[in-house]
Residue frames relative to the residue before (quaternion, step in Angstrom):
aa qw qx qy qz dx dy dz
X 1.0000 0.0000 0.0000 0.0000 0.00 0.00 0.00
X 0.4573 -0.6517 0.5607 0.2273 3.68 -1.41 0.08
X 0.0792 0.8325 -0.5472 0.0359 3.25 -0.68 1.21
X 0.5487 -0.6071 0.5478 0.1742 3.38 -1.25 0.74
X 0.1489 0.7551 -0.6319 0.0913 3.95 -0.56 0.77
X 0.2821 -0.7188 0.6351 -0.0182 3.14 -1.22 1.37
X 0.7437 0.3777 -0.1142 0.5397 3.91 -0.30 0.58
X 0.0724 0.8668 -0.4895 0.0616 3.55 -0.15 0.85
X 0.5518 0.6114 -0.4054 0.3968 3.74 1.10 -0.10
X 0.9237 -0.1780 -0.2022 0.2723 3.05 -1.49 1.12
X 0.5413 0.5486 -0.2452 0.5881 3.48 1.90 -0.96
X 0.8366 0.3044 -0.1892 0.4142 2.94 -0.29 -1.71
X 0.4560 0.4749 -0.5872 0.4709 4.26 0.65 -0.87
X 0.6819 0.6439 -0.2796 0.2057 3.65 -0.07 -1.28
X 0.8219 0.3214 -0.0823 0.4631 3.16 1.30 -1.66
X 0.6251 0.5293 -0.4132 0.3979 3.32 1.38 0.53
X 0.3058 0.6679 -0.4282 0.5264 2.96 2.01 -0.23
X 0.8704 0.2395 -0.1836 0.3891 3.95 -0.14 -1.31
X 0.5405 0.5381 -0.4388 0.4751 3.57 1.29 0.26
X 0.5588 0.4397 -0.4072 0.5733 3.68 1.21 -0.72
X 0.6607 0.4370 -0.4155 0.4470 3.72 -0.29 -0.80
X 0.7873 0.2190 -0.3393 0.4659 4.00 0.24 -0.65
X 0.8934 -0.3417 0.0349 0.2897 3.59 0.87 1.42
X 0.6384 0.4535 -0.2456 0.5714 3.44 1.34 -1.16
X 0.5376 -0.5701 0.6171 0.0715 2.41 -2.18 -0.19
X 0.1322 0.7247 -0.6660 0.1170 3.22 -0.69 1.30
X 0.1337 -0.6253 0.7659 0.0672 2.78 -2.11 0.92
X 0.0251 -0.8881 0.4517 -0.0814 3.13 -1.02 1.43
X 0.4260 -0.7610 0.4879 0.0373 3.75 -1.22 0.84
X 0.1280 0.7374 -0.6598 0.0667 2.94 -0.92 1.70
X 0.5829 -0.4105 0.4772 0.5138 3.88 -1.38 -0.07
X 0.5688 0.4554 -0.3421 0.5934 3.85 0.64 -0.87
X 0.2092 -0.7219 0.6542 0.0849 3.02 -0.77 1.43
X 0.4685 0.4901 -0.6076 0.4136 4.17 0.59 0.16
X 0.7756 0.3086 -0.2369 0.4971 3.66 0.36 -0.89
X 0.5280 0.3541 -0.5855 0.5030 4.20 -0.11 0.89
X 0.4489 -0.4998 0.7193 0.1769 3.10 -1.78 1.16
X 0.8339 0.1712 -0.0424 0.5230 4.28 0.64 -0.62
X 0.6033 -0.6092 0.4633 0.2241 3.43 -0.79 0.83
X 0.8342 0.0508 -0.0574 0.5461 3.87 0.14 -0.13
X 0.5250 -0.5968 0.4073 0.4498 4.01 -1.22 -0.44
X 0.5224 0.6243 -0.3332 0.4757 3.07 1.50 -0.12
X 0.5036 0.5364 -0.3108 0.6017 3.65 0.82 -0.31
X 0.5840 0.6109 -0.3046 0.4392 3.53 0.74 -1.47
X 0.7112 0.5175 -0.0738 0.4700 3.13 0.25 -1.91
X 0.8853 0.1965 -0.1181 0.4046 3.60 0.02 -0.85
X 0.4809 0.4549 -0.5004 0.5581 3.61 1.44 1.08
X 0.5252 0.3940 -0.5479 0.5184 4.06 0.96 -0.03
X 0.3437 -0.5034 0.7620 0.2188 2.91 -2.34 0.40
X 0.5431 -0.5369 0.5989 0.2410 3.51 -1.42 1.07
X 0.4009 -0.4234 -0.8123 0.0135 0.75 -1.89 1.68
X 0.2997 -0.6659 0.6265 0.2724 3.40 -1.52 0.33
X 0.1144 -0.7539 0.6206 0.1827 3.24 -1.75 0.22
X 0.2898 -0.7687 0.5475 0.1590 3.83 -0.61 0.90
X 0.0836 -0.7049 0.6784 0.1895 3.44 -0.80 0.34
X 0.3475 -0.7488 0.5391 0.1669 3.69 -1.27 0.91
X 0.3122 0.8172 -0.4802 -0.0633 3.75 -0.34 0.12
X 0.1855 0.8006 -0.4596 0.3366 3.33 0.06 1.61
X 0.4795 -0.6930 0.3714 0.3898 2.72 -0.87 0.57
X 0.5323 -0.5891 0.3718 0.4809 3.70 -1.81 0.76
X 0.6863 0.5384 -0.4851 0.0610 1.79 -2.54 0.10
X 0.8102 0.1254 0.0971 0.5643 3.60 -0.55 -1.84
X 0.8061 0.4156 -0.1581 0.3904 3.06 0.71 -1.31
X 0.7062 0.3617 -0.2764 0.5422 3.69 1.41 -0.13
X 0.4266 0.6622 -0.1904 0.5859 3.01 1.43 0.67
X 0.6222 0.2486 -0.1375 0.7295 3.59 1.12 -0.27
X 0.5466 0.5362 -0.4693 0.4399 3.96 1.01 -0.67
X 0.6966 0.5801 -0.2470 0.3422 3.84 0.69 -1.42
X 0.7080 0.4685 -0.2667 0.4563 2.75 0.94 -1.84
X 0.6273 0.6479 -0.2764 0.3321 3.87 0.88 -0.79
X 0.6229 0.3905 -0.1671 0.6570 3.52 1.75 -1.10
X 0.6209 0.4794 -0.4336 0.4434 3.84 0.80 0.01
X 0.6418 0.3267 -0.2983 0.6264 3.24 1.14 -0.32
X 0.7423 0.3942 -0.4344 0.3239 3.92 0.32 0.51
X 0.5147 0.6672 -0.3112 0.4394 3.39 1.55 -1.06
X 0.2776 -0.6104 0.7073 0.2236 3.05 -1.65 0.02
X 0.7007 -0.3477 0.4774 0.4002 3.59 -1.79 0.37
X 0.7035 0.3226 -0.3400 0.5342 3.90 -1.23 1.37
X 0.7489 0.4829 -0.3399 0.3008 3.46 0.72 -1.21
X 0.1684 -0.7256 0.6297 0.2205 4.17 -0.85 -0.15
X 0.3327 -0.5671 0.7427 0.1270 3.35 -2.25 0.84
X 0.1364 -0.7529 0.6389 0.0800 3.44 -0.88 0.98
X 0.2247 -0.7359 0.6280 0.1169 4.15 -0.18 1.18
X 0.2515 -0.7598 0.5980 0.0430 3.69 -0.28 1.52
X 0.5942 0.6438 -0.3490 0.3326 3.60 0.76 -1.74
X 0.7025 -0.4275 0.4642 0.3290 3.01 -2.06 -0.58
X 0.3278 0.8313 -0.4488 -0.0040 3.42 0.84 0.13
X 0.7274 -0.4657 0.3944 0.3139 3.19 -0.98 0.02
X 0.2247 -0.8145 0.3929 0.3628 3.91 0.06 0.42
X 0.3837 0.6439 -0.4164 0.5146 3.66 1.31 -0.07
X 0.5236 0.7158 -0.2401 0.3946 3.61 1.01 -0.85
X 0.6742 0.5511 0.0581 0.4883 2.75 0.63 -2.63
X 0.7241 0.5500 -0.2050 0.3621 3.63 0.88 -0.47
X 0.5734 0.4515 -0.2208 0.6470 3.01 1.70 -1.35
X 0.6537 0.5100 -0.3876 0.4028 3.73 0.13 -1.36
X 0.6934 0.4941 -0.3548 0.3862 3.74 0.67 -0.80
X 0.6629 0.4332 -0.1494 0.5921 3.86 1.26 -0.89
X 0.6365 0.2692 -0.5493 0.4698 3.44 0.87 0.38
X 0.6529 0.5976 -0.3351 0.3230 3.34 0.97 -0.67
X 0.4346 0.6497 -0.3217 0.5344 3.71 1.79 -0.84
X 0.6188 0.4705 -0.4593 0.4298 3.79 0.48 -0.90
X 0.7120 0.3655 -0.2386 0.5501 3.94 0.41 -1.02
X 0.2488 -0.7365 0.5637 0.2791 3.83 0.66 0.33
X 0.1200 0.6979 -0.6340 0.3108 2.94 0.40 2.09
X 0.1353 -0.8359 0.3391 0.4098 3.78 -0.63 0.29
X 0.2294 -0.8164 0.4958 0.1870 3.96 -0.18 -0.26
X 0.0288 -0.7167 0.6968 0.0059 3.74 -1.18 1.02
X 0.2599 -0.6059 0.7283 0.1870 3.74 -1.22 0.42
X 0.0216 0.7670 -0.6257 0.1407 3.25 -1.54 0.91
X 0.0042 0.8600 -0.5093 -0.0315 3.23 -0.28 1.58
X 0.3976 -0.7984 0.4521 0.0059 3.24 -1.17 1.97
X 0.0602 0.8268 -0.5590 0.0185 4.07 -0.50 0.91
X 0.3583 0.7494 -0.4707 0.2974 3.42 -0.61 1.02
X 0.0651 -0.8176 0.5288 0.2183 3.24 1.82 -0.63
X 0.8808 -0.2256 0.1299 0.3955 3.52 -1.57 -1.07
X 0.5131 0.6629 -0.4052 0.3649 3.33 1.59 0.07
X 0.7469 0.5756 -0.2639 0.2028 3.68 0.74 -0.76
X 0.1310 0.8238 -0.4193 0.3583 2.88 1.62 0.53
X 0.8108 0.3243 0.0847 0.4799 3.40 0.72 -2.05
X 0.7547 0.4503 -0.1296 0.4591 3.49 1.69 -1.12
X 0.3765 -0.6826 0.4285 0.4569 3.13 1.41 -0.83
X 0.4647 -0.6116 0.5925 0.2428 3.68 -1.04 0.26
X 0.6056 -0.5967 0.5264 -0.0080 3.08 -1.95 1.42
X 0.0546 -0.8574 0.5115 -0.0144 3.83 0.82 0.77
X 0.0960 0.7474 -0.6570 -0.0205 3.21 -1.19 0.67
X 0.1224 0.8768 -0.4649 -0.0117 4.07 -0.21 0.67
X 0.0830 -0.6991 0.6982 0.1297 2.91 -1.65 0.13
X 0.3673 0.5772 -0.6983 0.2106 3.12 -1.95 0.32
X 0.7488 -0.2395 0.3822 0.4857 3.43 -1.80 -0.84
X 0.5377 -0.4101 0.5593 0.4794 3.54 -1.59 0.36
X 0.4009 0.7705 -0.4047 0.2862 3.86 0.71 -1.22
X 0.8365 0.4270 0.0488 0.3399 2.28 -0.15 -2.48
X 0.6673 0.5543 -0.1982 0.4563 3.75 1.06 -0.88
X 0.6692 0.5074 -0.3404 0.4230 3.20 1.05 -1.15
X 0.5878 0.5952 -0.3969 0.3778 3.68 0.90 -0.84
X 0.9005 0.0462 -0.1303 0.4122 3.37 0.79 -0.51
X 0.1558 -0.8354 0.4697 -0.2390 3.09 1.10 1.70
X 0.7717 0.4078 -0.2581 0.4141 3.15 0.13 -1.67
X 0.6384 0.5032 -0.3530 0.4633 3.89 0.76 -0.65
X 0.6700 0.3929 -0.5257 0.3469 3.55 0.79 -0.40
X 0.6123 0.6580 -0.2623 0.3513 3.36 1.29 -0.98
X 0.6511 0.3136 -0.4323 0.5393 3.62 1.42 -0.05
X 0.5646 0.5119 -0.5119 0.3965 4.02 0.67 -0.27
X 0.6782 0.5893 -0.3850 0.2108 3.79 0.63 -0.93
X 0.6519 -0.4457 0.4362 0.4314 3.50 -1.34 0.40
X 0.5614 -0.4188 0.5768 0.4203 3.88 -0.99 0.41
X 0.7899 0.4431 -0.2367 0.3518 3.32 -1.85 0.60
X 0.5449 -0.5598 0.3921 0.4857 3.85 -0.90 0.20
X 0.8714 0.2507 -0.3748 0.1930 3.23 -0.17 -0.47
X 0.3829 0.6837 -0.5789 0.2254 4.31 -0.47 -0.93
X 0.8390 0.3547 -0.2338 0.3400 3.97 0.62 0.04
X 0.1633 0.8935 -0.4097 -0.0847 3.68 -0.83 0.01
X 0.1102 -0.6484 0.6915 0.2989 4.04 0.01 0.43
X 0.4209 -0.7690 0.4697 -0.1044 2.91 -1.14 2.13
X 0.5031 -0.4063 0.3596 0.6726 3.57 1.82 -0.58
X 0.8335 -0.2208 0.2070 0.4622 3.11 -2.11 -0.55
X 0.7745 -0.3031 0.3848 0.4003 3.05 -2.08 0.16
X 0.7648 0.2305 -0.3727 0.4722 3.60 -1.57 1.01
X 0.6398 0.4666 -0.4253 0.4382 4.21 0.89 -0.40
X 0.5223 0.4579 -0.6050 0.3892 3.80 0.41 0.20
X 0.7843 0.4191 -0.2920 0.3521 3.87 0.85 -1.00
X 0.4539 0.6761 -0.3394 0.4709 2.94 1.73 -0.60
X 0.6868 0.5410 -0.1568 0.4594 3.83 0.73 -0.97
X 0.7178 0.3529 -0.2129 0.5611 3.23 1.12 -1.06
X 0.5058 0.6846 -0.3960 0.3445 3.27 1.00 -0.19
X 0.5889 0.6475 -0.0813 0.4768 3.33 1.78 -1.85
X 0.8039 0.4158 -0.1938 0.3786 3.31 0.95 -0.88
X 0.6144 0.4260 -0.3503 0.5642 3.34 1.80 -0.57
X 0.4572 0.6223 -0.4207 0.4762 3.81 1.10 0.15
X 0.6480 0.2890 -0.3196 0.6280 3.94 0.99 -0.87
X 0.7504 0.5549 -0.3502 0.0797 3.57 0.25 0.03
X 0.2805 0.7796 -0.2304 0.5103 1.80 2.79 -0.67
X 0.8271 0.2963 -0.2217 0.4231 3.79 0.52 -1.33
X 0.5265 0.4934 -0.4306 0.5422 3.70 0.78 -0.32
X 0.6504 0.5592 -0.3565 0.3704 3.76 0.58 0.16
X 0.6161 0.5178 -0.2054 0.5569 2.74 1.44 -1.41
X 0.6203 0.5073 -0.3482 0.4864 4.12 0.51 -0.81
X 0.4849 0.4707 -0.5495 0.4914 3.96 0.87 -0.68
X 0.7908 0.5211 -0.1757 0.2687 2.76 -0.25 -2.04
X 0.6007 0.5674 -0.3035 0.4745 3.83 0.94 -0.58
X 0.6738 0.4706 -0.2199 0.5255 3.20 0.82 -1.57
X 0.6731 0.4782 -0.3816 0.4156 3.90 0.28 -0.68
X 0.8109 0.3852 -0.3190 0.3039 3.39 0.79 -0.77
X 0.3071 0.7244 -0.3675 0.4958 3.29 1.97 -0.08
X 0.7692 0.3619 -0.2512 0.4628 3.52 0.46 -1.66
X 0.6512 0.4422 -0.4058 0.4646 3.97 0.78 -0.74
X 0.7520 0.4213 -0.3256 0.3887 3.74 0.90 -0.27
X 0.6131 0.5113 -0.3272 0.5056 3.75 1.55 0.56
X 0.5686 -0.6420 0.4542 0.2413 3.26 -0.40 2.00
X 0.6660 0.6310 -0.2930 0.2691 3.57 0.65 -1.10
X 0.5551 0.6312 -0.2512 0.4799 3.10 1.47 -1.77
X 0.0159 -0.6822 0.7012 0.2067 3.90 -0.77 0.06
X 0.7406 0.1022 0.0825 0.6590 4.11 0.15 -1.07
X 0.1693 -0.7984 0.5732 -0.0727 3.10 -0.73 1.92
X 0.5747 0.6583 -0.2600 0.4107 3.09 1.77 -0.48
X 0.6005 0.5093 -0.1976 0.5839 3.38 1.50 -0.48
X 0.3629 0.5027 -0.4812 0.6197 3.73 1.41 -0.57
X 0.7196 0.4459 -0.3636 0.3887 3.70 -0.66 -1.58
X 0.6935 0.5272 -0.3271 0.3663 4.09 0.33 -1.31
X 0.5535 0.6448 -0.3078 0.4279 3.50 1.33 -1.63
X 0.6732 0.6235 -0.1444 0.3704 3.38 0.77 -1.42
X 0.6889 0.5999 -0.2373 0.3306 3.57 1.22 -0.60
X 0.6530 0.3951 -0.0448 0.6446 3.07 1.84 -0.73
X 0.8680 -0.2686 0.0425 0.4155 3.55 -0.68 1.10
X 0.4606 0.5382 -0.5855 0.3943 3.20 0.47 1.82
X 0.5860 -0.6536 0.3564 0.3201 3.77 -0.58 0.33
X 0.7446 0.1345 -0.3479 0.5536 3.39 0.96 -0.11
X 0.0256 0.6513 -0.7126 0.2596 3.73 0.44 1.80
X 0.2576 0.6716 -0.6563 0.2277 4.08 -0.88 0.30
X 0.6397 -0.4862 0.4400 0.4009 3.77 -1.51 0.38
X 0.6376 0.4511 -0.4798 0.3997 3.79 0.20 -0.17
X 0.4224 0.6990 -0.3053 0.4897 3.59 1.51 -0.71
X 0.6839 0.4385 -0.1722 0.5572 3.56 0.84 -1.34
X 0.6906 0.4622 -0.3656 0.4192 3.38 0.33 -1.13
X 0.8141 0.4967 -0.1724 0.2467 3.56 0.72 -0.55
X 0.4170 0.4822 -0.3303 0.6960 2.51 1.84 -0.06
X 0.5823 0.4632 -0.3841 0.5466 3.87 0.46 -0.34
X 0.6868 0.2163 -0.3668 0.5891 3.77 0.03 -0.28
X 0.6590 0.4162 -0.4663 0.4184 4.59 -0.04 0.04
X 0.6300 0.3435 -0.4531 0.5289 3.82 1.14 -0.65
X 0.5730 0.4249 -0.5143 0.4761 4.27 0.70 -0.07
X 0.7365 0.1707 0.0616 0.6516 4.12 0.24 -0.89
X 0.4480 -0.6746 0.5638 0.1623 3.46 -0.70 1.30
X 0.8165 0.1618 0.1605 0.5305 3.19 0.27 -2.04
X 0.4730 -0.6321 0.5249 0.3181 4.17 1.11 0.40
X 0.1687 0.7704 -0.5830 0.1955 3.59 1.01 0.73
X 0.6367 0.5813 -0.1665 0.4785 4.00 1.12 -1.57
X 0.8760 0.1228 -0.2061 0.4184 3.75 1.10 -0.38
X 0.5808 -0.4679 0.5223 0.4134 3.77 -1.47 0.97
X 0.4521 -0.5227 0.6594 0.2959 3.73 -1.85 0.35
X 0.2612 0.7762 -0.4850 0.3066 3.52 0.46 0.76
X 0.1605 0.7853 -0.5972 0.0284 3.96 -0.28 0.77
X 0.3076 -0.8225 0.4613 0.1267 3.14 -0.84 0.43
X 0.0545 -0.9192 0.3431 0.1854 4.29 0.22 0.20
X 0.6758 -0.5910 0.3359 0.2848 3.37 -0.72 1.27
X 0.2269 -0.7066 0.5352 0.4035 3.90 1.18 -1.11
X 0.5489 0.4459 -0.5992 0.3753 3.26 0.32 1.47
X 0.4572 0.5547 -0.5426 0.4344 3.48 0.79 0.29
X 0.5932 0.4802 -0.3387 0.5503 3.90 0.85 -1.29
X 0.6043 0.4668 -0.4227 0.4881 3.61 0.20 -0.73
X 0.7829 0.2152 -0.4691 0.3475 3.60 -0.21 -1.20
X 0.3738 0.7398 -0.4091 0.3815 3.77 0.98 -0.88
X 0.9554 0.0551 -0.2215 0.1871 3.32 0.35 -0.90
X 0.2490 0.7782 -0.3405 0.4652 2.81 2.15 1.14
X 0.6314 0.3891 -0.2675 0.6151 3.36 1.62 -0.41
X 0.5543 0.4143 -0.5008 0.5198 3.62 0.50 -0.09
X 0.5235 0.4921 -0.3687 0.5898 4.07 0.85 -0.67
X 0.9306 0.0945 -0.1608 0.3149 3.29 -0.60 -0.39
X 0.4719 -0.6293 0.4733 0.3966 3.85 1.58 0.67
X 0.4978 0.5249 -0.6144 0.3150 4.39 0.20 0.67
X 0.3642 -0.7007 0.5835 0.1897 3.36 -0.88 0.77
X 0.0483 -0.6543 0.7546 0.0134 3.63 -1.06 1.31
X 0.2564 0.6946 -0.6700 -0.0531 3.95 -0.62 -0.12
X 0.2177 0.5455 -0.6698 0.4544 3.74 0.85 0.89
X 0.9119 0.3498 0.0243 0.2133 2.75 -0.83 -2.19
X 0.5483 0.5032 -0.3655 0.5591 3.57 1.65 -0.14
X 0.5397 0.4743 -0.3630 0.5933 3.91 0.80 -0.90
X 0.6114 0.5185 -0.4012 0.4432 3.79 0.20 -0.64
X 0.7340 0.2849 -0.2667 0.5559 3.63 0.34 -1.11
X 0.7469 0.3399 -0.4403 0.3643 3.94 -0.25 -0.43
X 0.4735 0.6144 -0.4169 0.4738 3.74 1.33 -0.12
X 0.5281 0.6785 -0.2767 0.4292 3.58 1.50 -0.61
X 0.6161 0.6610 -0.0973 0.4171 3.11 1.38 -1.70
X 0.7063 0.4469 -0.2415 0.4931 2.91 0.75 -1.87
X 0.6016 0.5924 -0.4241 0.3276 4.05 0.62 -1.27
X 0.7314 0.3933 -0.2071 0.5171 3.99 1.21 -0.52
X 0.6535 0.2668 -0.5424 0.4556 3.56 0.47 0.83
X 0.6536 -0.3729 0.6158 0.2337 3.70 -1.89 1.13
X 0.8849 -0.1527 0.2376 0.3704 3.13 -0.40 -1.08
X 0.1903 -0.8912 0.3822 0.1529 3.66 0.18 1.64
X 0.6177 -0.5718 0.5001 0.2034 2.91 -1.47 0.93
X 0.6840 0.4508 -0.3118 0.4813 3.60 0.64 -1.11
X 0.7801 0.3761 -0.3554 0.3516 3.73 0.71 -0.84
X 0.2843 0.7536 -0.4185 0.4197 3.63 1.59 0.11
X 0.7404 0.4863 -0.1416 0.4419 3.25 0.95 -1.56
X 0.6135 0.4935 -0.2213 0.5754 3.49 1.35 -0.73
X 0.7341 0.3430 -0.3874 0.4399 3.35 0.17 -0.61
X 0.5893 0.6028 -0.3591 0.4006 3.65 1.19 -0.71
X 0.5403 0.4942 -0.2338 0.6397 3.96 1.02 -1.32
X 0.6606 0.4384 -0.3615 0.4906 4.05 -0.09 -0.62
X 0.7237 0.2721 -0.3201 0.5475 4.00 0.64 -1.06
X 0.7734 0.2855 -0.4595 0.3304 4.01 0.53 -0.25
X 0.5549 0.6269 -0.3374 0.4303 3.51 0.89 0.17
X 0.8257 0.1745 0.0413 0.5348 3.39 0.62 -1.17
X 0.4507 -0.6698 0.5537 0.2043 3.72 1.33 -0.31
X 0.5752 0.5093 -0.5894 0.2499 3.57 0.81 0.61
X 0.7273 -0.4840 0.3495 0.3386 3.39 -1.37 0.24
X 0.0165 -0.7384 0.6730 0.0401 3.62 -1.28 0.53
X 0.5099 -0.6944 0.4567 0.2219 2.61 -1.93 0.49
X 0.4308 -0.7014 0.4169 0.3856 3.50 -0.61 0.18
X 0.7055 -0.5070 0.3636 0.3362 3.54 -1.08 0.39
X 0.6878 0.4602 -0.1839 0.5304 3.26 1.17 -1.55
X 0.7534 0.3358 -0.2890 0.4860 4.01 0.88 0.16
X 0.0865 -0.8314 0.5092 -0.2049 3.30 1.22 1.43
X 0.8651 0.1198 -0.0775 0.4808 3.29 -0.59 0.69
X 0.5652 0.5546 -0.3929 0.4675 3.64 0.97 0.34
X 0.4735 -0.6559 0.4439 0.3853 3.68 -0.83 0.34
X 0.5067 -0.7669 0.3865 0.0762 3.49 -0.53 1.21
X 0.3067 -0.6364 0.4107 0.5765 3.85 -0.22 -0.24
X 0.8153 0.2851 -0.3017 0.4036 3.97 0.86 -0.17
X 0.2404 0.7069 -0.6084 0.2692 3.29 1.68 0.90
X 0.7548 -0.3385 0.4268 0.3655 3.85 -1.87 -0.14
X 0.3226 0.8778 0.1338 0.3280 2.93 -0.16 1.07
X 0.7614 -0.0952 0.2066 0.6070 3.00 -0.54 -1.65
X 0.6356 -0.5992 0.4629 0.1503 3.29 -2.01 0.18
X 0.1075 -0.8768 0.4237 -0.2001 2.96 1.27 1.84
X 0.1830 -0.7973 0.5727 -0.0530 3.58 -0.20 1.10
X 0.1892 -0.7976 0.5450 0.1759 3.82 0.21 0.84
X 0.5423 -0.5563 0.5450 0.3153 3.93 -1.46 0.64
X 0.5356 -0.4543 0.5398 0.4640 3.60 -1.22 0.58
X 0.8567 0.1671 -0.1670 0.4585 3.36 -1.67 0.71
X 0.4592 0.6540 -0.5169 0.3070 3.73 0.76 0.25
């Protein structure tokens, strides 16, 4: 089939690469004019034959948001927008009902695989109409992983992002547990070569899985993460899924501790533990450190020979 792709950077360049190879045809559109097979979306738009299908990969929000509104005003009645990105599924809802007015159709599809899926294939979650899906079936079937599973028409329109949303929320916390565990092991005199602890782990233990790999891939590049800041940055789907459970009363405190642990990785010098250490010296008399001796061993830095008050 012929597809339409908006968005060419690191995903999308990628996924026209593995949509051409499983046979079709795509012409695709970026602002970088090295990476656009066509100069504008118009061009885009008027090299498919109808029905057409657009794929969207941009980033959310604003910018997929002006993508729609731009193909609602080019398409014709029959054609469909497929929202690849991270959008929101609230999003996915409106875009579908503005697009329904122009009996345009519209599916959301959330895509995981990052820079690997080139070679692995891509994680597919969708939604929309059977209709609406079937038209662009054959593309999911050339992005998926080999084999039965990597795909799923998730239900109505907004449950492919909804879903993918869910999954970058558990990943959010299955990150956080690596990352916990490692510093436990780098902080136990006992431990000599945590990096080998991590390897052991790949091969007939239960929480073996590709992030398992990946981490051990990033300790044989940086033994000890000596080369990087604790700095993490979050896509706004963790906060999203977070607040789908505050919406609907489901308790996640994995995957919520996961995202404010995010938080914490971007302040120098917290504010909240200021406040603790301050309540700890007027309650209990323990010791603090002053601000102006930043980086000095404290009397209640790690450590030292902290002697707690009776009743502290």
């Amino acid at each position: 089939m012929e597809l339409g792709l908006v968005g060419l950077g690191k995903m999308g360049g990628n996924m026209r690469e593995r949509i051409r190879r499983g046979g079709h045809t795509v012409i695709g559109y970026d602002r970088n004019p090295d990476l656009s097979d066509v100069d504008s979306i118009e061009e885009l738009v008027g090299s498919l034959s109808a029905p057409r299908v657009v794929w969207v990969m941009v980033p959310a929000g604003a910018a997929t948001q002006s993508t729609v509104d731009q193909l609602g005003e080019l398409l014709s009645p029959g054609d469909l927008v497929v929202d690849g990105g991270n959008s929101r599924w609230t999003d996915d809802e409106k875009h579908a009902e503005e697009l329904r007015a122009r009996q345009i159709g519209f599916v959301d599809c959330g895509v995981s695989g990052g820079v690997w899926g080139l070679e692995n294939g891509y994680a597919l979650m969708y939604g929309g109409s059977d209709e609406d899906v079937a038209k662009v079936q054959p593309v999911f079937d050339a992005l998926k992983p080999a084999g039965e599973f990597g795909s799923v028409h998730a239900g109505k329109v907004g449950a492919g992002h909804f879903a993918k949303m869910v999954h970058n929320g558990i990943e959010y916390a299955m990150m956080q547990s690596f990352a916990e565990g490692w510093e436990l092991l780098e902080a136990a005199d006992s431990v000599t070569d945590v990096r080998e602890v991590f390897r052991s782990w790949q091969e007939g233990t239960v929480i073996r899985s590709w992030l398992l790999d990946l981490a051990v891939k990033a300790l044989d590049s940086d033994e000890h993460l000596d080369a990087l800041r604790g700095y993490a940055a979050d896509s706004g789907e963790g906060r999203w899924t977070v607040e789908a459970a505050i919406d609907k009363a489901v308790p996640l405190p994995a995957i919520t501790a996961s995202l404010f642990a995010r938080f914490s990785s971007r302040q120098e010098d917290s504010p909240q533990m200021k406040m603790i250490a301050a309540l700890r010296n007027q309650f209990g008399g323990h010791a603090v450190t002053a601000a102006d001796k930043a980086g000095e061993k404290g009397a209640d830095a790690p450590g030292a020979d902290v002697t707690p008050p009776a009743g502290g």
